[in-house]
Structure formats: structure tokens, C-alpha cells
LUMVOGU-867637 format. One record per atom (N, C-alpha, C): residue number from 1; atom name; x, y, z. Coordinates in pm, 1 decimal. Example, Ala and Ser with C-alpha at 12.3 -4.5 7.8 and 13.67 -1.06 7.14 Angstrom:
! residues 2
seq->1 | atom->N | east->1319.0 | north->-569.0 | up->780.0
seq->1 | atom->CA | east->1230.0 | north->-450.0 | up->780.0
seq->1 | atom->C | east->1320.0 | north->-330.0 | up->780.0
seq->2 | atom->N | east->1285.0 | north->-225.0 | up->708.0
seq->2 | atom->CA | east->1367.0 | north->-106.0 | up->714.0
seq->2 | atom->C | east->1290.0 | north->3.0 | up->787.0
END
This chain:
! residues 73
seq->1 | atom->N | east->650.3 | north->-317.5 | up->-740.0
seq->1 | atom->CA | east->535.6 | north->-397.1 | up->-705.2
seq->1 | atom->C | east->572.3 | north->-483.5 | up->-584.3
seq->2 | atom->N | east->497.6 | north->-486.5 | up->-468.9
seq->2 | atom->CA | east->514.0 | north->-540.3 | up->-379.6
seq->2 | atom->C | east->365.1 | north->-699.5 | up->-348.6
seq->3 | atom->N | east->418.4 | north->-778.6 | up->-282.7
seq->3 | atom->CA | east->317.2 | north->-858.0 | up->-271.4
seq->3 | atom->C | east->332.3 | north->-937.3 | up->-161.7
seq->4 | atom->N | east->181.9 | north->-930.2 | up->-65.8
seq->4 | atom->CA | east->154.9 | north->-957.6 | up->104.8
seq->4 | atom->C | east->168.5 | north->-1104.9 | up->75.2
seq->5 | atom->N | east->234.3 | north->-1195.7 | up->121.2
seq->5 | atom->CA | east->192.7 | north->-1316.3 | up->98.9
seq->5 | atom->C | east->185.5 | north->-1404.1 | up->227.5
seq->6 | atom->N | east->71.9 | north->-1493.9 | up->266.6
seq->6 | atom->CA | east->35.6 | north->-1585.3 | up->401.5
seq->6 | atom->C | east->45.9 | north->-1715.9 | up->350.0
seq->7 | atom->N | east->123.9 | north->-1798.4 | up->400.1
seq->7 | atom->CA | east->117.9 | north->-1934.7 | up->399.1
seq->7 | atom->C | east->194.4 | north->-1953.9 | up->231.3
seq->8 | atom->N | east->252.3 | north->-1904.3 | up->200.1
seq->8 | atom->CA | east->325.9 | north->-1910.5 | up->46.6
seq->8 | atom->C | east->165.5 | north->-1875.8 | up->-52.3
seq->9 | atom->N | east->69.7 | north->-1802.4 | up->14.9
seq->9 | atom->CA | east->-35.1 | north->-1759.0 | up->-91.2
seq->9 | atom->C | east->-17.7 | north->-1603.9 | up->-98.5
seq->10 | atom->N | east->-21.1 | north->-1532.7 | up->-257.6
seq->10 | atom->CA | east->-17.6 | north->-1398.9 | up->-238.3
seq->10 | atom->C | east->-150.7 | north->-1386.3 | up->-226.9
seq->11 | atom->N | east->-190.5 | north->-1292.4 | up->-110.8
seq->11 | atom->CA | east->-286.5 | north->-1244.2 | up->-60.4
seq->11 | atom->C | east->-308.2 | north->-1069.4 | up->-27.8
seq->12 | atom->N | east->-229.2 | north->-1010.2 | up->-103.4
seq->12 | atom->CA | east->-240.7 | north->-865.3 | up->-107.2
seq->12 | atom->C | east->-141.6 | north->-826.6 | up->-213.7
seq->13 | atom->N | east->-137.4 | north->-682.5 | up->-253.3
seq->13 | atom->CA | east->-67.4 | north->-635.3 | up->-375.1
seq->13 | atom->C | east->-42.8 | north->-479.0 | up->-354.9
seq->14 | atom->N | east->60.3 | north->-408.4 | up->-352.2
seq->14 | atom->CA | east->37.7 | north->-270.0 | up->-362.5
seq->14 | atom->C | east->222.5 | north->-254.5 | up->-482.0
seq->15 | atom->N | east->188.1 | north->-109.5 | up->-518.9
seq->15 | atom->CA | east->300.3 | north->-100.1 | up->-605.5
seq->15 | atom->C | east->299.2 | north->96.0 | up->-526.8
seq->16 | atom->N | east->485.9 | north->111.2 | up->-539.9
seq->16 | atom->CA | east->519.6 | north->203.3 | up->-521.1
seq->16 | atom->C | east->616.4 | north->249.8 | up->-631.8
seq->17 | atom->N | east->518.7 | north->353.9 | up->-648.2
seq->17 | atom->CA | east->649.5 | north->446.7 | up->-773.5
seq->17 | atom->C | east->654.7 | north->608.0 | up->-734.3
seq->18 | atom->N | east->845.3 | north->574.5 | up->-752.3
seq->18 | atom->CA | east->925.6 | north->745.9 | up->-716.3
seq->18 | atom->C | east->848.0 | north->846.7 | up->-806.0
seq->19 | atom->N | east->784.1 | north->936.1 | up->-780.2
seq->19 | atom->CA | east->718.8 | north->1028.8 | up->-862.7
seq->19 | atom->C | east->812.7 | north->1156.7 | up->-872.0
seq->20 | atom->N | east->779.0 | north->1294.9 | up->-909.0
seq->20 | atom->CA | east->886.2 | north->1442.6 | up->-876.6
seq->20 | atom->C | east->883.2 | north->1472.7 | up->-757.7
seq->21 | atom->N | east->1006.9 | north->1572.6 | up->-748.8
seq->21 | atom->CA | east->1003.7 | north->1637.3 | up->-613.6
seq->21 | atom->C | east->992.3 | north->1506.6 | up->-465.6
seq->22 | atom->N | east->1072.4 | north->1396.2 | up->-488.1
seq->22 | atom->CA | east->1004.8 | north->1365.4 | up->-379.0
seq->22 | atom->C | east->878.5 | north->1315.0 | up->-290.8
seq->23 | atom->N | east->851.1 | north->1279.1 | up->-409.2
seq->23 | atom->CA | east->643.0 | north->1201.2 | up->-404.2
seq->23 | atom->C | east->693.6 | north->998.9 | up->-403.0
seq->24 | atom->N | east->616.1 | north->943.6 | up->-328.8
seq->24 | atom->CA | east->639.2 | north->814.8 | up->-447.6
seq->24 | atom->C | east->457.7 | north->798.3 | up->-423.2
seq->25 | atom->N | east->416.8 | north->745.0 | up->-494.6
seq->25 | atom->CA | east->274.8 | north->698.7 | up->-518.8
seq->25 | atom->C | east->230.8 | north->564.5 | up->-499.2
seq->26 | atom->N | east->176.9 | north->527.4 | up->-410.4
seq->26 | atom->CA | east->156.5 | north->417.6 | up->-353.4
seq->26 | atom->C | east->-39.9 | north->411.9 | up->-445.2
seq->27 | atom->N | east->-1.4 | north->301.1 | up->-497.4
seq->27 | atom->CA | east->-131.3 | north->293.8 | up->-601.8
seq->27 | atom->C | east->-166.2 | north->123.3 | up->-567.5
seq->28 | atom->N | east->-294.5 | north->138.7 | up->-669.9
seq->28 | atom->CA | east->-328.7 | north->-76.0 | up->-677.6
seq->28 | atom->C | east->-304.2 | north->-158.5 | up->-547.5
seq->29 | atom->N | east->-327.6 | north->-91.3 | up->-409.1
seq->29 | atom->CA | east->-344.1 | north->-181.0 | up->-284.3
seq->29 | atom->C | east->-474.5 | north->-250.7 | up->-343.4
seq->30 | atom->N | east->-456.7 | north->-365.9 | up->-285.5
seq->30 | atom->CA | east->-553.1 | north->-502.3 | up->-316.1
seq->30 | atom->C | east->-568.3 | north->-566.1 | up->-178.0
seq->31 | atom->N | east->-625.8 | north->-651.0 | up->-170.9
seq->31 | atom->CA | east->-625.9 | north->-794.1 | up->-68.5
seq->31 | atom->C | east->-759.5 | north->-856.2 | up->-127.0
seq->32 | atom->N | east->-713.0 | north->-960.7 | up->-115.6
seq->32 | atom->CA | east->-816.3 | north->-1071.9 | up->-168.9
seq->32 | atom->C | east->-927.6 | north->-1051.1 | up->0.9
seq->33 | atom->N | east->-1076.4 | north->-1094.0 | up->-65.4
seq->33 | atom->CA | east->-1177.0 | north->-1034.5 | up->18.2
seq->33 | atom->C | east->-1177.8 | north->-1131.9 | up->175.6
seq->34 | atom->N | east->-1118.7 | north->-1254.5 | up->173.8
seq->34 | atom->CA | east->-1120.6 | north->-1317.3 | up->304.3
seq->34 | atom->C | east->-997.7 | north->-1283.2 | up->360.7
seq->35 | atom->N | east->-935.9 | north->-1195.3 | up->349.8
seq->35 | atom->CA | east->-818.3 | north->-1145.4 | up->405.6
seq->35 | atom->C | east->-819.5 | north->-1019.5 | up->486.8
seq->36 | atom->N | east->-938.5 | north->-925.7 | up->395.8
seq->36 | atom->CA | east->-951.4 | north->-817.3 | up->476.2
seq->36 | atom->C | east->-1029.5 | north->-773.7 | up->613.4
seq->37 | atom->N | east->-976.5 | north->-671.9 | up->651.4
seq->37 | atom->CA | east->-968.6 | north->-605.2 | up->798.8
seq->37 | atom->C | east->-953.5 | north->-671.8 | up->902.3
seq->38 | atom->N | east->-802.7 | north->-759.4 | up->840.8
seq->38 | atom->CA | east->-730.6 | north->-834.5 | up->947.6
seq->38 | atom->C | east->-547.2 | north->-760.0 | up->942.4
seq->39 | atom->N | east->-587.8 | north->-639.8 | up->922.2
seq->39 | atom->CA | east->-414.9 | north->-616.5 | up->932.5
seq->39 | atom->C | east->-359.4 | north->-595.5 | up->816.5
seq->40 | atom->N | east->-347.6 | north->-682.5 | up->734.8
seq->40 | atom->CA | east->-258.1 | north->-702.6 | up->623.9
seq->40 | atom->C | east->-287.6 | north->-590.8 | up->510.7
seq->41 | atom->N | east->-343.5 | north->-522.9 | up->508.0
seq->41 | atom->CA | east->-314.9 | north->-331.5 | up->456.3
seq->41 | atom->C | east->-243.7 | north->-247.0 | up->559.8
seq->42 | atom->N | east->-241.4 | north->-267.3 | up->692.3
seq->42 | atom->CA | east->-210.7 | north->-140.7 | up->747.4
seq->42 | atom->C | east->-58.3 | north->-231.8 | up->791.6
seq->43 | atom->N | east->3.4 | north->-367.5 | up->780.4
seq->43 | atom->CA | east->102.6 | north->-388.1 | up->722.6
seq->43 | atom->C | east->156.3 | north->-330.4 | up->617.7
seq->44 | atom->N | east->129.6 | north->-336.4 | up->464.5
seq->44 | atom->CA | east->155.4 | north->-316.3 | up->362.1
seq->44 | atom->C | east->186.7 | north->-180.8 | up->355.5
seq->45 | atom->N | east->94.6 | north->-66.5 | up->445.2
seq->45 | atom->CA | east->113.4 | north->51.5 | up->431.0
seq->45 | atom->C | east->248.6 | north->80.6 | up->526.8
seq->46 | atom->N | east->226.6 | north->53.8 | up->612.2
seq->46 | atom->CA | east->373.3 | north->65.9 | up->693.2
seq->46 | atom->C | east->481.4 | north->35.0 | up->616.5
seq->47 | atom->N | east->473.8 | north->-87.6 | up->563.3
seq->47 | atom->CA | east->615.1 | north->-147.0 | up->500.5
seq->47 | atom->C | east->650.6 | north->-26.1 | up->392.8
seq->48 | atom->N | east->562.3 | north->-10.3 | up->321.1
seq->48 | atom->CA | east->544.8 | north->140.9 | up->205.9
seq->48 | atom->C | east->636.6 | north->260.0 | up->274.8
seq->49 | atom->N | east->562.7 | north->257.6 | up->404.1
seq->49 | atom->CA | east->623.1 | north->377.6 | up->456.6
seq->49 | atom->C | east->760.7 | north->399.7 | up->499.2
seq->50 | atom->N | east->782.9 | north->263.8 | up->546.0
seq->50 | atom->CA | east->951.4 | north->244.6 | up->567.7
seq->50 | atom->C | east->1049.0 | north->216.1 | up->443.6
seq->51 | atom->N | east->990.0 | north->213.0 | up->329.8
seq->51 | atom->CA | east->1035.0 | north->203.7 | up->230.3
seq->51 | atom->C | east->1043.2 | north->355.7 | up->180.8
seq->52 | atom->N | east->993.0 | north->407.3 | up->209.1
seq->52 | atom->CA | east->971.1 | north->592.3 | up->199.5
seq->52 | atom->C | east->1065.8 | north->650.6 | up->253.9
seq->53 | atom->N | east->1104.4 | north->602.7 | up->374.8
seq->53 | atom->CA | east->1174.9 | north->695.3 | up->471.3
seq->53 | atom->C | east->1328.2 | north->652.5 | up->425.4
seq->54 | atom->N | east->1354.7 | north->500.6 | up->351.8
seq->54 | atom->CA | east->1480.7 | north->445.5 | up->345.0
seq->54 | atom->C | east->1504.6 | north->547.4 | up->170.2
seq->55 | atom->N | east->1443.4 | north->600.9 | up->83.1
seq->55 | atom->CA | east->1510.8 | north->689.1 | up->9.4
seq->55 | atom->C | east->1457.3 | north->823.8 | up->26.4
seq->56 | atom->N | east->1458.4 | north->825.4 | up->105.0
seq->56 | atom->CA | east->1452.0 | north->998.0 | up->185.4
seq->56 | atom->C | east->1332.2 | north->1046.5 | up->54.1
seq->57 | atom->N | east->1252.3 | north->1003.6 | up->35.7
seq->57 | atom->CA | east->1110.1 | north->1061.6 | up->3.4
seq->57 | atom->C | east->1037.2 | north->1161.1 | up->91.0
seq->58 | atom->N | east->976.0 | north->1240.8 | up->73.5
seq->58 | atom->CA | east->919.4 | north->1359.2 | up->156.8
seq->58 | atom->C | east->769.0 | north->1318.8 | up->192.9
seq->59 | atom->N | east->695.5 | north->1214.0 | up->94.2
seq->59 | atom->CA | east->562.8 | north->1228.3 | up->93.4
seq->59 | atom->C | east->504.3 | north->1092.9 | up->5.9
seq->60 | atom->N | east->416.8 | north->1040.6 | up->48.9
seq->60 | atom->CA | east->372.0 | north->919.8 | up->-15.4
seq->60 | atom->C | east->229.3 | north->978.6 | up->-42.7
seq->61 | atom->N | east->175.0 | north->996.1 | up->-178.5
seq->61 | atom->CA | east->21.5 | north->1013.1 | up->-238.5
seq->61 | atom->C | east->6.2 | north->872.3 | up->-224.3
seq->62 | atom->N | east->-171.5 | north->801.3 | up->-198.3
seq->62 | atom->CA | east->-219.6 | north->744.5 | up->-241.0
seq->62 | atom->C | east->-324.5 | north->748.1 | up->-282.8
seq->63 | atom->N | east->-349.8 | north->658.2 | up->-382.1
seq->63 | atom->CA | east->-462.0 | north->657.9 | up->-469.5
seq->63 | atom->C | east->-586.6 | north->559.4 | up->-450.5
seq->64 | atom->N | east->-710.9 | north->636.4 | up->-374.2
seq->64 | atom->CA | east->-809.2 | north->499.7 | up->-341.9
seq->64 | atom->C | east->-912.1 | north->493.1 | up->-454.4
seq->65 | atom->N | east->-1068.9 | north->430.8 | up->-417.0
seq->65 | atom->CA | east->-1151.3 | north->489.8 | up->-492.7
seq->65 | atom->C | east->-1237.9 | north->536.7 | up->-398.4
seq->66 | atom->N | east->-1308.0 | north->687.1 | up->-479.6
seq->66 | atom->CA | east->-1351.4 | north->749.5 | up->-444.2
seq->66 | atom->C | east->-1473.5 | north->683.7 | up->-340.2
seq->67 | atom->N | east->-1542.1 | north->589.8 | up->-397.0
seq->67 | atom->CA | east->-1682.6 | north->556.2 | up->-323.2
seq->67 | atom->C | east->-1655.7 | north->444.7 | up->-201.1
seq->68 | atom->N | east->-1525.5 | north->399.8 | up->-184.0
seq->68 | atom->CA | east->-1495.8 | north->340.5 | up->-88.5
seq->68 | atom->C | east->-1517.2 | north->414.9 | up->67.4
seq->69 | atom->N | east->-1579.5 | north->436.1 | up->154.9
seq->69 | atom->CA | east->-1590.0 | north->516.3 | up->283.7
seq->69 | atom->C | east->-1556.2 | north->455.5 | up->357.7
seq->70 | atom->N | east->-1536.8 | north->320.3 | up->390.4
seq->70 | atom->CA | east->-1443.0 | north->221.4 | up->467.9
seq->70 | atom->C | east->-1315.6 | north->303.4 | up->458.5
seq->71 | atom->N | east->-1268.5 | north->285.8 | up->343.2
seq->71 | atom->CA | east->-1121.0 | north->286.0 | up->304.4
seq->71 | atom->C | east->-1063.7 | north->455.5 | up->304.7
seq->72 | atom->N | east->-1159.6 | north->538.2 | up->282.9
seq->72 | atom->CA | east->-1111.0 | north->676.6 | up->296.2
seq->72 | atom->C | east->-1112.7 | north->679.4 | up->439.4
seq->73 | atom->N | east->-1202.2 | north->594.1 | up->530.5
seq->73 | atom->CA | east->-1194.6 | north->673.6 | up->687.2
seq->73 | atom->C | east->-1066.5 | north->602.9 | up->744.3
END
């Protein structure tokens, strides 16, 4: 479990777990709603990602919700 935090406030949340073969699953990204589409997800996802590459993981799934179209594009 990881957590974005500004000014000593946690203000975002994502958790990464090693799955088989080389998966880890990046699930439960959050940000509290006056925080967003200022960065601090496509932080979180990066940091994820360099956290990916440091145990030689092949592939990060994530999990959104479906009716989000912001967030899938």
C-alpha cells in the first residue's frame, strides 16, 4: 500500500501486489476529489512503475471502473 501525501495530508492511495508469472496489480488508486487532475495519479503511476522495473516484473494490470471514461482514456 502506497500513499500520495501533500503538506503531511494523505491525499491519494494506490496498492501494488506481486501477482504470477511476473504481473504485479496495481489496484484501489484513489485521490481525494480536490486533488484531482493535478498530477498526483500520473505521479503515483510512475512511482508504481519504477517500482515494477526495480523487481524485474514484466507487466503491471490495473484495475479501474468500468464506467469511468475520464480514467480509461
Amino acid at each position: 500500500m502506497f500513499a500520495y501525501i501533500d503538506n503531511d495530508k494523505i491525499v491519494g492511495y494506490f496498492s501494488l501486489v506481486p501477482k504470477e508469472n511476473g504481473v504485479m496489480e496495481l489496484d484501489h488508486l484513489s485521490i481525494l476529489p480536490e486533488y484531482r487532475h493535478k498530477g498526483c495519479g500520473t505521479e503515483m503511476i510512475k512511482y508504481a512503475v519504477s517500482i515494477d522495473k526495480s523487481t524485474n516484473a514484466k507487466k503491471i494490470k490495473i484495475g479501474i471502473i468500468e464506467e469511468n471514461t475520464i480514467l480509461k482514456n
